[in-house]
N, CA and C atoms as a LAMMPS dump frame, in Angstrom:
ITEM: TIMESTEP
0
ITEM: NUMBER OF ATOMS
639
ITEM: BOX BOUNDS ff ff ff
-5.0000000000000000e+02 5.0000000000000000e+02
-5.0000000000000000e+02 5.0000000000000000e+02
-5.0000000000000000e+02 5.0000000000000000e+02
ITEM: ATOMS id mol type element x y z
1 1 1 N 0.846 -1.188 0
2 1 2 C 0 0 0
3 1 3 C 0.888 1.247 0
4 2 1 N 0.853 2.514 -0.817
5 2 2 C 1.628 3.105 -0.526
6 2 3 C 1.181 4.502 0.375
7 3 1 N 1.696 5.514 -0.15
8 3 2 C 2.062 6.586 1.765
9 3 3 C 0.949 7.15 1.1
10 4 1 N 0.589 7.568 0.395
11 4 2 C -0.782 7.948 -0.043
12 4 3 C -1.865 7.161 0.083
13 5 1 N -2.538 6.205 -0.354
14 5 2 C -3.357 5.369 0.124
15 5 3 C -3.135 5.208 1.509
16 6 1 N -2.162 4.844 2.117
17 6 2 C -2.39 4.68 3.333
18 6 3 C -2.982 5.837 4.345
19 7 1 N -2.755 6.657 4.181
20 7 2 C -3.04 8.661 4.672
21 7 3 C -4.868 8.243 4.441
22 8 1 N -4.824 8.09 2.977
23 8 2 C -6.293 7.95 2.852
24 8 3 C -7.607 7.11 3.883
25 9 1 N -6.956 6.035 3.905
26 9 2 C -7.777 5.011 4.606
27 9 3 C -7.798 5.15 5.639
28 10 1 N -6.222 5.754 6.808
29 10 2 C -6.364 6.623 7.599
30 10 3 C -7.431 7.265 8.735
31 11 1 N -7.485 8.559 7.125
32 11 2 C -8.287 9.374 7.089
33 11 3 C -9.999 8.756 7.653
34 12 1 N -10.073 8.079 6.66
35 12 2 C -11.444 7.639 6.205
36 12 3 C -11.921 7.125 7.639
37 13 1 N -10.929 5.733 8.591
38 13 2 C -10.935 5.139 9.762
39 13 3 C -11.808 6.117 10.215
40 14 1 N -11.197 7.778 10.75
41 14 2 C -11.116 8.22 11.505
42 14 3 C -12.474 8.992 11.92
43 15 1 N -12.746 9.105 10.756
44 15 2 C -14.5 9.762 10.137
45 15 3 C -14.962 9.087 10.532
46 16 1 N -15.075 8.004 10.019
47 16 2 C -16.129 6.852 10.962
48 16 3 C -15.838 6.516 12.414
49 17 1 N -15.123 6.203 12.965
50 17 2 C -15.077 6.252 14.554
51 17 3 C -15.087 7.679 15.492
52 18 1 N -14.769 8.334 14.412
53 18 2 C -15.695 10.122 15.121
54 18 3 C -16.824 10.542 15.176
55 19 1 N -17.154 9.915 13.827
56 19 2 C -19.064 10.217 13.738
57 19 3 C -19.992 9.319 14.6
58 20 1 N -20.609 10.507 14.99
59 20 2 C -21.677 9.784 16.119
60 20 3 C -22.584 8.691 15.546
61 21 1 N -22.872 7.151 16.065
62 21 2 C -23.865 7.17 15.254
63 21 3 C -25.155 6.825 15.49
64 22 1 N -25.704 6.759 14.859
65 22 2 C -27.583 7.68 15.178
66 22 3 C -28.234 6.196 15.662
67 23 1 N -29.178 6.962 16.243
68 23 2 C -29.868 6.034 16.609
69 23 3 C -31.391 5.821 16.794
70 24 1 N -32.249 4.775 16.924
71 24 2 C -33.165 4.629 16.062
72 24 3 C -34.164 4.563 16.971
73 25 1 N -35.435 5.478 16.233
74 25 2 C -36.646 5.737 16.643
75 25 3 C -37.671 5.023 16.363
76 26 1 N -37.974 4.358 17.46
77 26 2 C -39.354 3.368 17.175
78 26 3 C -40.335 3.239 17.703
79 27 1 N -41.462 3.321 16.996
80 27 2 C -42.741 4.171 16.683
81 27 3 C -43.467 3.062 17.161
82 28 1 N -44.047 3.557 19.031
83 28 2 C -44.882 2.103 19.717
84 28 3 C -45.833 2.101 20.248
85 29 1 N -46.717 3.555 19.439
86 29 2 C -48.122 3.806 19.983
87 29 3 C -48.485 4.975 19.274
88 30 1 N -49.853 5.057 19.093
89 30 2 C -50.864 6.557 18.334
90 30 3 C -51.737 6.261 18.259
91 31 1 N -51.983 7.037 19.276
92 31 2 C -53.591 7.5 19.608
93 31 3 C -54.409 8.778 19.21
94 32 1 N -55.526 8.88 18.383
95 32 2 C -55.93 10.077 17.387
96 32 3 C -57.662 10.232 18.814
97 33 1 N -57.752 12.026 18.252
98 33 2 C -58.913 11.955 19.413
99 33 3 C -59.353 13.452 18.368
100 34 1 N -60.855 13.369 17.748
101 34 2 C -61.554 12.336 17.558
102 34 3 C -60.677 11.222 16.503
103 35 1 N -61.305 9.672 16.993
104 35 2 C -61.212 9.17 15.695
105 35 3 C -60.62 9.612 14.193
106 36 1 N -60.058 8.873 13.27
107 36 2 C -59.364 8.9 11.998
108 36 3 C -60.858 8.263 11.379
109 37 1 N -61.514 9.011 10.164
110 37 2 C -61.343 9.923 9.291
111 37 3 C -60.909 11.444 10.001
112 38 1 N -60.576 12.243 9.698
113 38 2 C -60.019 13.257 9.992
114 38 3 C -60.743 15.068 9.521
115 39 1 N -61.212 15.622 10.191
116 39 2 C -63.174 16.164 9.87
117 39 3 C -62.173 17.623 9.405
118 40 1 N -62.414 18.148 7.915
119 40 2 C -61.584 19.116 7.493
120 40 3 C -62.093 20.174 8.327
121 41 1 N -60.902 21.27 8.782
122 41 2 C -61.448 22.329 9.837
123 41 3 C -62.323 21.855 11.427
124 42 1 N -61.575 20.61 11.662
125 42 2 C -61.788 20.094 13.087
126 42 3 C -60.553 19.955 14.158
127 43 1 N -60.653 20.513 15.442
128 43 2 C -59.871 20.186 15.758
129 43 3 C -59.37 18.723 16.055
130 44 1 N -58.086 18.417 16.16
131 44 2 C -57.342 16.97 16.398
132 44 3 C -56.436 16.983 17.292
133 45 1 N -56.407 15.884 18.189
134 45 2 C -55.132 15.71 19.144
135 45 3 C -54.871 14.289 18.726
136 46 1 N -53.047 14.302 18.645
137 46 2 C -52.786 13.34 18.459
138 46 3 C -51.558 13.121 19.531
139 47 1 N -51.488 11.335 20.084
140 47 2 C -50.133 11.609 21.057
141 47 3 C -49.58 10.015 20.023
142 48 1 N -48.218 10.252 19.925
143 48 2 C -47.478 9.013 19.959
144 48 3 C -46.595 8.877 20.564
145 49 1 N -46.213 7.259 20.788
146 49 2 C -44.831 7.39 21.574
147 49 3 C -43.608 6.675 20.93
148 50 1 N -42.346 6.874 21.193
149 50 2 C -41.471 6.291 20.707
150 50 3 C -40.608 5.497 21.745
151 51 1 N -39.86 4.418 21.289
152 51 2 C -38.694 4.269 22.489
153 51 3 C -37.459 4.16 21.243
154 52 1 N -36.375 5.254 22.068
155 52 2 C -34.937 4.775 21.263
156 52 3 C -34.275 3.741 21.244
157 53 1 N -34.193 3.219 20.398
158 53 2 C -33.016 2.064 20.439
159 53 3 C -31.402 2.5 20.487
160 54 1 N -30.799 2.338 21.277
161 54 2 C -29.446 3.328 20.725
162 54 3 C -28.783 2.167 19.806
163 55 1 N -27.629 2.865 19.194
164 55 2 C -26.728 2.233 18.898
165 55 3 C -25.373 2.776 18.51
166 56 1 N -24.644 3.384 19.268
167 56 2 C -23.577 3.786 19.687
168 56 3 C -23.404 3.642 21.397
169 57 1 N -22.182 4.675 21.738
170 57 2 C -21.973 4.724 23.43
171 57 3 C -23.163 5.513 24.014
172 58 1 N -23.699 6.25 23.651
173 58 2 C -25.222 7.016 24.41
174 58 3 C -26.84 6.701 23.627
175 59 1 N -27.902 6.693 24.297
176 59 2 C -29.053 6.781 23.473
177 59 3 C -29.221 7.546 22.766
178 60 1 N -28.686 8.704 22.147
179 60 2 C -29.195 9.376 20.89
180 60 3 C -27.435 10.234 21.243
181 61 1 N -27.326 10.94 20.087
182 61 2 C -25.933 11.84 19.666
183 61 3 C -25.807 12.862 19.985
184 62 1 N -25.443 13.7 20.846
185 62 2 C -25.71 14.874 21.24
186 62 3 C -25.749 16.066 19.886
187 63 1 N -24.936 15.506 19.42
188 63 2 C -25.125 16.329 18.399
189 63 3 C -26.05 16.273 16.985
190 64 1 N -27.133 15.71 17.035
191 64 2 C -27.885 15.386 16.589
192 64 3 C -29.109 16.099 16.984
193 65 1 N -29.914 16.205 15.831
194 65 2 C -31.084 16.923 16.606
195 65 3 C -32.617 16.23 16.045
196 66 1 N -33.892 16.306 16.279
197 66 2 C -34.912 15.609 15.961
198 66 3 C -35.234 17.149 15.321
199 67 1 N -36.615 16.656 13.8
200 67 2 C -37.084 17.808 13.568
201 67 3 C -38.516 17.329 12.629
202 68 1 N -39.316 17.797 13.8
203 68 2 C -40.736 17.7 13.427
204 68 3 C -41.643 18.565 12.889
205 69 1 N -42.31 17.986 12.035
206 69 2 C -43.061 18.764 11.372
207 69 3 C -44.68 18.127 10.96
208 70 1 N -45.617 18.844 11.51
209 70 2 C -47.131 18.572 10.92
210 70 3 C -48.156 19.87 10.141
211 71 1 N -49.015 18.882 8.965
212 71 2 C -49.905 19.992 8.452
213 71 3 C -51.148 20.616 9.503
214 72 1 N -50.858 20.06 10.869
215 72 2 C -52.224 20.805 11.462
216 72 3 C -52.259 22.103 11.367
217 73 1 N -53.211 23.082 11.197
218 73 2 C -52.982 24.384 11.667
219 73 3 C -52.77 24.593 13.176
220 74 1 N -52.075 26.265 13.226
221 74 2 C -52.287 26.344 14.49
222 74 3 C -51.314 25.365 15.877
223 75 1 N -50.447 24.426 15.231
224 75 2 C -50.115 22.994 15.896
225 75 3 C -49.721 23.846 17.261
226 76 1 N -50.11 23.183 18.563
227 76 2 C -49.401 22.893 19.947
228 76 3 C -48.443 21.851 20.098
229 77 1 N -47.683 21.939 20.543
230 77 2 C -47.006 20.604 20.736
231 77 3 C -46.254 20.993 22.049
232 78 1 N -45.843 19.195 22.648
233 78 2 C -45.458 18.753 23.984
234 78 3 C -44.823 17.483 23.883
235 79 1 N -43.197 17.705 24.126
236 79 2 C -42.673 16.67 23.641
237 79 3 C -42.172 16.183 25.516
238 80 1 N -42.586 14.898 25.67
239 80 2 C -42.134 14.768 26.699
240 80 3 C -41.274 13.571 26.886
241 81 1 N -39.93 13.504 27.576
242 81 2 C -38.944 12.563 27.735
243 81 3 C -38.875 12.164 28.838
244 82 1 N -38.674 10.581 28.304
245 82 2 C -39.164 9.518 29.953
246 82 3 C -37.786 8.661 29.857
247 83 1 N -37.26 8.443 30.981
248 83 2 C -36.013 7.897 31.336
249 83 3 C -36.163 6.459 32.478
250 84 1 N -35.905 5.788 32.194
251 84 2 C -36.293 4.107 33.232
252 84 3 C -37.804 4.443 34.019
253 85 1 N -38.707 4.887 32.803
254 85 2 C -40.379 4.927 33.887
255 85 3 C -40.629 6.434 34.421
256 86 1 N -40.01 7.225 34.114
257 86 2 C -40.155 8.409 34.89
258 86 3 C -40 9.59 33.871
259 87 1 N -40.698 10.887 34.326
260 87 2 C -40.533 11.71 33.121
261 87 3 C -39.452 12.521 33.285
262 88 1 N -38.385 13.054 32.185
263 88 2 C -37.717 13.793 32.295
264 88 3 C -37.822 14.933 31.847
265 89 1 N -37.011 15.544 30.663
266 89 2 C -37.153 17.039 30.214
267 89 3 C -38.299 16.7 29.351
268 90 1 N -38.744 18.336 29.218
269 90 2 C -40.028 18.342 28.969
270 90 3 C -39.985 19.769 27.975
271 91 1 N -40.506 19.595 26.449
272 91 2 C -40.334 20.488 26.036
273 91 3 C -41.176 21.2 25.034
274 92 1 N -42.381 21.944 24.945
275 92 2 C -43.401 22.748 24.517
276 92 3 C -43.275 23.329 22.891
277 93 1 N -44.028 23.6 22.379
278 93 2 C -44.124 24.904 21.098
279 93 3 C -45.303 24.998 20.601
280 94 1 N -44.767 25.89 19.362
281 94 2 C -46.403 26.16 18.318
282 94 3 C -45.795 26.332 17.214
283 95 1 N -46.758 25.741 16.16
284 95 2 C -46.574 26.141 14.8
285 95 3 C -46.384 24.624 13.813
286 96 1 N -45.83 24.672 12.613
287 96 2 C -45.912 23.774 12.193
288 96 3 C -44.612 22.633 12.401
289 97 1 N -43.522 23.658 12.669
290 97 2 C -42.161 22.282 13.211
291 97 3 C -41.738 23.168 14.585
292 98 1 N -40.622 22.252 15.004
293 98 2 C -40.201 22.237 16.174
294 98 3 C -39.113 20.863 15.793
295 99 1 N -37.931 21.778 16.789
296 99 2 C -36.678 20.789 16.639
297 99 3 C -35.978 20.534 18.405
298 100 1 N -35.776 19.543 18.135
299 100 2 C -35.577 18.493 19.647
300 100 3 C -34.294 18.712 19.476
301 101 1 N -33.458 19.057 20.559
302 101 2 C -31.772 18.974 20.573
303 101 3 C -31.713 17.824 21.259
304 102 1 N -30.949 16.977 20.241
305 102 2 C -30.318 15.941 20.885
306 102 3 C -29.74 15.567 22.453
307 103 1 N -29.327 16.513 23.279
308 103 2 C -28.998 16.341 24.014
309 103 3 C -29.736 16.171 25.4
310 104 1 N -30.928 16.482 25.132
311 104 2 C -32.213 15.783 26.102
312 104 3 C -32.683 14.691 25.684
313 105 1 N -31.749 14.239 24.72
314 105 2 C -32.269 12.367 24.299
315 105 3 C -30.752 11.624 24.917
316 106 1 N -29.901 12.502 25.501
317 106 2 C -28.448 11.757 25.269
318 106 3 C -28.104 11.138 26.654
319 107 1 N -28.668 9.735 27.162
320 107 2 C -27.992 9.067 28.041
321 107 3 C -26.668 7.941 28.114
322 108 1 N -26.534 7.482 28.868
323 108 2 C -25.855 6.52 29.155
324 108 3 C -26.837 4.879 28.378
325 109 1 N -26.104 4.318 27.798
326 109 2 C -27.125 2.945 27.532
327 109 3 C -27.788 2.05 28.059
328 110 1 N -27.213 2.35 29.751
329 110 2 C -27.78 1.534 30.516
330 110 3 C -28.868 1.975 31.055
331 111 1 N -29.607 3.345 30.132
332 111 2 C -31.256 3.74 30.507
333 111 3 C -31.397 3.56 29.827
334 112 1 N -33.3 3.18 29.928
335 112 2 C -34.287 3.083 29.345
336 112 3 C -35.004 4.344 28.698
337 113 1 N -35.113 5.121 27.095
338 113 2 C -35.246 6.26 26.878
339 113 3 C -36.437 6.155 25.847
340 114 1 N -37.356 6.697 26.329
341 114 2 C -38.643 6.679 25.272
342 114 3 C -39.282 8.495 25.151
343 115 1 N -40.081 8.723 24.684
344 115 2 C -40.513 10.186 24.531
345 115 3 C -42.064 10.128 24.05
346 116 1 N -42.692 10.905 24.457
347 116 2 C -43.79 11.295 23.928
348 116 3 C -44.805 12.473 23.052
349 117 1 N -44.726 12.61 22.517
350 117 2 C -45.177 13.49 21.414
351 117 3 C -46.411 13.752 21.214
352 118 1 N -47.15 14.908 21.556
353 118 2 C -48.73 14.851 21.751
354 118 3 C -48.464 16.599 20.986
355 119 1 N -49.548 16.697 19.714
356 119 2 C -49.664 17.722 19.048
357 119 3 C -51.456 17.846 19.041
358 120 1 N -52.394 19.305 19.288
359 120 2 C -52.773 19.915 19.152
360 120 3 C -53.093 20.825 17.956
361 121 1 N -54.239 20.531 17.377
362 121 2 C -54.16 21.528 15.738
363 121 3 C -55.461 21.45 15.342
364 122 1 N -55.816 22.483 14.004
365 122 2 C -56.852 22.036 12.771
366 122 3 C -56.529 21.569 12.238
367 123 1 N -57.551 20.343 11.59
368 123 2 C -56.878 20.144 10.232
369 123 3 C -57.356 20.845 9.099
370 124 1 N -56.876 20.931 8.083
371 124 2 C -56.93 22.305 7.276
372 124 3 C -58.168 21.884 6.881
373 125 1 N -58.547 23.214 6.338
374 125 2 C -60.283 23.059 6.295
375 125 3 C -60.467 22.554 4.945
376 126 1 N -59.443 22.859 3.664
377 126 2 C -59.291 22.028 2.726
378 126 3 C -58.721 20.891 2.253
379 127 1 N -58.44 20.468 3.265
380 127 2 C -58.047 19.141 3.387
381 127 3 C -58.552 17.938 2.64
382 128 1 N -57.814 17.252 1.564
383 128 2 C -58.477 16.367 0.8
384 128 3 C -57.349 14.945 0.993
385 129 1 N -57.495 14.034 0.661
386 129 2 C -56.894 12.812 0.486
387 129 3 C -56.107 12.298 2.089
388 130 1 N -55.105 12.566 2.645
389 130 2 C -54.292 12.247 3.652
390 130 3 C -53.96 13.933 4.543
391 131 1 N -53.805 13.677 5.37
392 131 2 C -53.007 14.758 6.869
393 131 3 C -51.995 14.498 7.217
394 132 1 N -50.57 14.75 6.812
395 132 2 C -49.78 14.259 8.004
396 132 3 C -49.737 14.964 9.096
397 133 1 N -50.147 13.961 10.099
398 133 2 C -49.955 14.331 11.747
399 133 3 C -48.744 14.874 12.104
400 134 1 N -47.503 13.875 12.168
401 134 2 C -46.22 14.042 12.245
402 134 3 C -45.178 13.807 11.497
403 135 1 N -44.452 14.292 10.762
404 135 2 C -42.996 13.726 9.318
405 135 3 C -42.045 13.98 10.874
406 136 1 N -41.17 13.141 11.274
407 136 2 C -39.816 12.982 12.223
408 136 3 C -38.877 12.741 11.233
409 137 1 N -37.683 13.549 11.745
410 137 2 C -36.568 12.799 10.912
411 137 3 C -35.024 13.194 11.582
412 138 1 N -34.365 12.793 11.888
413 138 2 C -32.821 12.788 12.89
414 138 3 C -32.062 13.913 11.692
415 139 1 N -31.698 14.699 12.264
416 139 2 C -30.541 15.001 11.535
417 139 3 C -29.234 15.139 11.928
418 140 1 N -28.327 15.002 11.155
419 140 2 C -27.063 14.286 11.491
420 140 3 C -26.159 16.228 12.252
421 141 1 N -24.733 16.154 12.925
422 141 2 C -24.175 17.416 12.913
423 141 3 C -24.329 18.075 12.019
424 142 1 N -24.331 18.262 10.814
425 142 2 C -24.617 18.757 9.547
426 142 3 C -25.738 19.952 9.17
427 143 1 N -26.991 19.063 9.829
428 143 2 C -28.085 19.668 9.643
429 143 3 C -28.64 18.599 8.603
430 144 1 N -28.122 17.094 8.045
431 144 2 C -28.681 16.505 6.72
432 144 3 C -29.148 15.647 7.627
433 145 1 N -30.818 14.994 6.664
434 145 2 C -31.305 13.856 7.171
435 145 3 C -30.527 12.746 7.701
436 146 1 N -30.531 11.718 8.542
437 146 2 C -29.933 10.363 8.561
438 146 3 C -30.856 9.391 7.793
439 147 1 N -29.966 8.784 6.973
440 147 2 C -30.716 7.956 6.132
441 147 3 C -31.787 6.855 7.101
442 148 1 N -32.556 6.51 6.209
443 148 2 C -33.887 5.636 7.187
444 148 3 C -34.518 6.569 8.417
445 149 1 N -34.088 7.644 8.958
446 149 2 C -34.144 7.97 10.364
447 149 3 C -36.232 8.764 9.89
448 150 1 N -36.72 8.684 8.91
449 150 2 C -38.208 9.453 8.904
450 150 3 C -38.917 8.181 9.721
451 151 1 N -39.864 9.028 10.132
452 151 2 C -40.676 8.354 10.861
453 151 3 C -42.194 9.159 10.574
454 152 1 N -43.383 8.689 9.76
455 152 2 C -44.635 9.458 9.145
456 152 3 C -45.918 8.684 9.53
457 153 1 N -46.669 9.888 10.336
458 153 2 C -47.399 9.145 11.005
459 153 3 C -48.657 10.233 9.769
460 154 1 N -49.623 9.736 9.089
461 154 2 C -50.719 10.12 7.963
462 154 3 C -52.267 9.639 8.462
463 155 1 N -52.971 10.454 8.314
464 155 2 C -54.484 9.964 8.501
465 155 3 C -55.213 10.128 7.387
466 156 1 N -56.494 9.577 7.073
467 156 2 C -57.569 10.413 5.534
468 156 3 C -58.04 11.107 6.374
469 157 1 N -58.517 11.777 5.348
470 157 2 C -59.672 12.912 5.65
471 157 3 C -60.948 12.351 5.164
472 158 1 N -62.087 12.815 5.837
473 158 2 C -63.233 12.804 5.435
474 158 3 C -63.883 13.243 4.154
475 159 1 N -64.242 12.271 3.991
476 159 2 C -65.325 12.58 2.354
477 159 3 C -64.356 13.168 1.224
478 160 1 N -62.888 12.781 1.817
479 160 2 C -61.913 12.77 0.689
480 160 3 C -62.382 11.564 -0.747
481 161 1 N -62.073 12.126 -1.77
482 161 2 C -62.221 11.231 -3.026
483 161 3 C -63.362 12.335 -4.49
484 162 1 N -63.8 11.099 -5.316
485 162 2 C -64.717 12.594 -5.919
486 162 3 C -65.867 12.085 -5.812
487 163 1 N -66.383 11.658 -4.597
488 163 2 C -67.892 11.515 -4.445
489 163 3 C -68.435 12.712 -3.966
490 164 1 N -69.763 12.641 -3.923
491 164 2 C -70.822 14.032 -3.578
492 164 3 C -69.963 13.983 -1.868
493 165 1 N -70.263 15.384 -1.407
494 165 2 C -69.856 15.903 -0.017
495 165 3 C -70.899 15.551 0.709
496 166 1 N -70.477 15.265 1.589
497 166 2 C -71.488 14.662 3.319
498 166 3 C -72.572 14.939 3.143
499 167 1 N -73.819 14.355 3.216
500 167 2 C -74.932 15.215 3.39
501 167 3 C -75.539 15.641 1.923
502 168 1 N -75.077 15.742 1.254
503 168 2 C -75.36 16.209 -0.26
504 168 3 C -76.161 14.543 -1.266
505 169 1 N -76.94 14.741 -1.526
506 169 2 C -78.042 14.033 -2.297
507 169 3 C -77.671 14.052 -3.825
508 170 1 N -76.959 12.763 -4.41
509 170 2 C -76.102 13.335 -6.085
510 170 3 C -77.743 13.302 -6.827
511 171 1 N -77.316 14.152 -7.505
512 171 2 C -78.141 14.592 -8.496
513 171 3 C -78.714 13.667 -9.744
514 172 1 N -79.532 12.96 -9.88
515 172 2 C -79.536 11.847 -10.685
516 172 3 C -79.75 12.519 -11.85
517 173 1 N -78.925 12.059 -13.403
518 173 2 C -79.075 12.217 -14.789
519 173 3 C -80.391 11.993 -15.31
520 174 1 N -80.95 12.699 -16.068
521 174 2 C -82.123 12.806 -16.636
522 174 3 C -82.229 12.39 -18.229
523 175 1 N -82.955 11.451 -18.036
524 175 2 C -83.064 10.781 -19.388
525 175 3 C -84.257 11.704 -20.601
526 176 1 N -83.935 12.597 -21.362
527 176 2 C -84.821 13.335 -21.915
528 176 3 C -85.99 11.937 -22.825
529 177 1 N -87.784 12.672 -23.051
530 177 2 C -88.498 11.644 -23.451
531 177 3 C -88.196 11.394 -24.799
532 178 1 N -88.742 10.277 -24.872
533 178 2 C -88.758 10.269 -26.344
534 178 3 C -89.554 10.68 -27.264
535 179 1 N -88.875 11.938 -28.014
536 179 2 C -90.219 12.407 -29.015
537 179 3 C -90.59 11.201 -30.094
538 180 1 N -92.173 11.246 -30.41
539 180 2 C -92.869 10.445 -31.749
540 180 3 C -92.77 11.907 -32.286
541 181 1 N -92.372 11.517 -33.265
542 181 2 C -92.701 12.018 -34.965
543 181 3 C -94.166 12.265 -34.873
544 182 1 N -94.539 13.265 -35.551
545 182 2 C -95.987 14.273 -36.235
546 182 3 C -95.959 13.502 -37.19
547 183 1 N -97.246 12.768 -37.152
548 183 2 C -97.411 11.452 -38.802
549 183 3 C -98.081 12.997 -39.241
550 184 1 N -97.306 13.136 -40.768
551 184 2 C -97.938 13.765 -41.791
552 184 3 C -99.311 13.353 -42.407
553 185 1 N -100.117 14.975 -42.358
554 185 2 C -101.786 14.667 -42.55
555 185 3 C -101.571 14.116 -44.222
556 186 1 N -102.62 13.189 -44.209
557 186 2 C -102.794 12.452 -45.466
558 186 3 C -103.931 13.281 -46.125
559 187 1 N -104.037 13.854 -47.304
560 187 2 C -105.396 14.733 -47.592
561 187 3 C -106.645 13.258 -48.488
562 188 1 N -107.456 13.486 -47.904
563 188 2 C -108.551 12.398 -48.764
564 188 3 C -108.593 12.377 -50.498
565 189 1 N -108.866 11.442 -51.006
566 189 2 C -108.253 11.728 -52.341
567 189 3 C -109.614 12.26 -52.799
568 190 1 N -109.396 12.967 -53.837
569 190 2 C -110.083 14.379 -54.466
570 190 3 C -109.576 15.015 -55.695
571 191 1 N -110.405 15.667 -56.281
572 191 2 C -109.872 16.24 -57.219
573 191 3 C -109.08 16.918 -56.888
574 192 1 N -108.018 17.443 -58.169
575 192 2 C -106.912 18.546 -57.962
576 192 3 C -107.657 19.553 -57.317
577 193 1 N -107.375 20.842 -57.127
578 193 2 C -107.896 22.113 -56.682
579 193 3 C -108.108 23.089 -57.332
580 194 1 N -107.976 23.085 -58.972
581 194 2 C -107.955 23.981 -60.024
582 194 3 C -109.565 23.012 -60.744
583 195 1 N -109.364 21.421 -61.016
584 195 2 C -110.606 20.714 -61.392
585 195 3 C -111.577 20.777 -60.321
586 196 1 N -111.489 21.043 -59.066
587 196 2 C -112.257 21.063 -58.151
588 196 3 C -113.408 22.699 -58.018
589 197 1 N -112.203 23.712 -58.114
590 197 2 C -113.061 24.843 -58.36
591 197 3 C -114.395 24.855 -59.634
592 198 1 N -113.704 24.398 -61.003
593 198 2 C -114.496 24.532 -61.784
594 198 3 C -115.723 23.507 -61.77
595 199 1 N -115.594 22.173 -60.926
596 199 2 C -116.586 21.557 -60.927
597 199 3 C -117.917 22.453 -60.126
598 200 1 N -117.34 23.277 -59.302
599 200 2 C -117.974 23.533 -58.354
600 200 3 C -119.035 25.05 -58.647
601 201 1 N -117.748 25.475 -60.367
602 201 2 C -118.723 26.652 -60.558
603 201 3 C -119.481 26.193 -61.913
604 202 1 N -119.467 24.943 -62.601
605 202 2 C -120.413 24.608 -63.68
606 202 3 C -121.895 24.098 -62.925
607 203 1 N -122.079 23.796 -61.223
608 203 2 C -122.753 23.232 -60.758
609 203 3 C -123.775 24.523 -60.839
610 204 1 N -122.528 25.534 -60.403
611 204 2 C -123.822 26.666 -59.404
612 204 3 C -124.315 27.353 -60.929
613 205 1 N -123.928 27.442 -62.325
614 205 2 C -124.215 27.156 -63.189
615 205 3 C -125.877 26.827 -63.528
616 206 1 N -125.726 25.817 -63.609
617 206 2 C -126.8 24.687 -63.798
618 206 3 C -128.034 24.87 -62.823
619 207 1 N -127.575 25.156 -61.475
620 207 2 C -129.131 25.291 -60.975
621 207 3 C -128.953 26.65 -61.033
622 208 1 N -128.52 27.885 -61.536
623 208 2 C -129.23 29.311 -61.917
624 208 3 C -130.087 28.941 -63.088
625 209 1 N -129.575 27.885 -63.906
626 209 2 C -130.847 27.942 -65.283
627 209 3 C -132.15 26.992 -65.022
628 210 1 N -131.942 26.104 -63.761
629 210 2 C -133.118 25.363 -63.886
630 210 3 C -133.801 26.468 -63.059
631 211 1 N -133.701 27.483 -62.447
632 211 2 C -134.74 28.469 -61.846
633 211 3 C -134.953 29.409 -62.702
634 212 1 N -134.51 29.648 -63.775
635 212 2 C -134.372 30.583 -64.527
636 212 3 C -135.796 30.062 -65.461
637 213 1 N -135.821 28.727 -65.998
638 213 2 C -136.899 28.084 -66.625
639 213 3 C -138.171 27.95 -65.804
């Protein structure tokens, strides 16, 4: 190998046993209130919970951060961190994201580290097909996703699709009648109308001369 390649690989070692590495969020409860369909311009509470799996020397990277994001309007959110059964830091907002610093996820491995996530919102009043509740996703020191690290929690919406809206009676198609045809008048057969006049004035004719005699 020579002094170059070797520098390289080095190098490379060193990146990888420096970089923190991430660790994994798993998604072990969601509970929706009301009920999923999801009522456009209703309010929704949703809580889920996660437990970390670590997999490095601590449960999550300090330098790592969580970053959530939902379409509710209006969103509340309450992220709360539980350590061997018990709650720990505890951390609030509003709006549509909110980002978790890693370092209220960062124990020792020999705790037990789960979190809870309960958001507050509308769902948009035009709301058609799906909602996402929550898109999660780790991001690395960087600020870049960790690969696999999304976690998407989606509901429907109501009377999503292209049927008639709630309550609405579809309009049934109207079959126009069927017109009959006007049977053309048949005239009785008869003389023309030129032989017909004159028959009619050689008649009146004829009885002026029998009164005349």
């Amino acid at each position: 190998m020579t002094r170059h390649a070797l520098l390289l690989f080095c190098g490379i070692l060193l990146l990888l046993i420096a970089a923190p590495a991430a660790a994994s969020q798993i998604l072990t409860g969601v509970s929706c209130d009301p009920t999923p369909p999801l009522l456009p311009g209703g309010h929704q509470h949703m809580v889920a919970q996660y437990t970390i799996i670590p997999s490095g020397s601590t449960t999550f990277p300090k330098g790592h951060n969580l970053q959530m994001q939902t379409d509710l309007v209006s969103a509340q959110w309450t992220i709360q961190v539980i350590v061997d059964g018990n709650n720990a830091a505890l951390q609030t907002a509003s709006g549509s994201a909110v980002f978790v610093n890693g370092a209220i996820l960062s124990y020792p491995t020999n705790h037990d580290l789960s979190f809870t996530v309960t958001i507050d919102g509308t769902v948009p009043p035009a709301g058609t097909g799906t909602v996402t509740l929550l898109n999660m996703t780790e991001l690395d020191n960087t600020g870049f996703p960790v690969p696999g690290s999304q976690s998407l929690i989606t509901e429907p919406v109501a009377g999503a699709g292209s049927g008639p809206a709630p309550g609405l009676t579809p309009i049934p198609t109207l079959t126009p009648p069927a017109v009959t045809p006007v049977a053309t008048a048949t005239r009785s057969p008869g003389f023309p109308a030129p032989l017909g006049i004159a028959a009619v004035a050689l008649a009146g004719l004829a009885w002026a001369g029998r009164r005349t005699l």
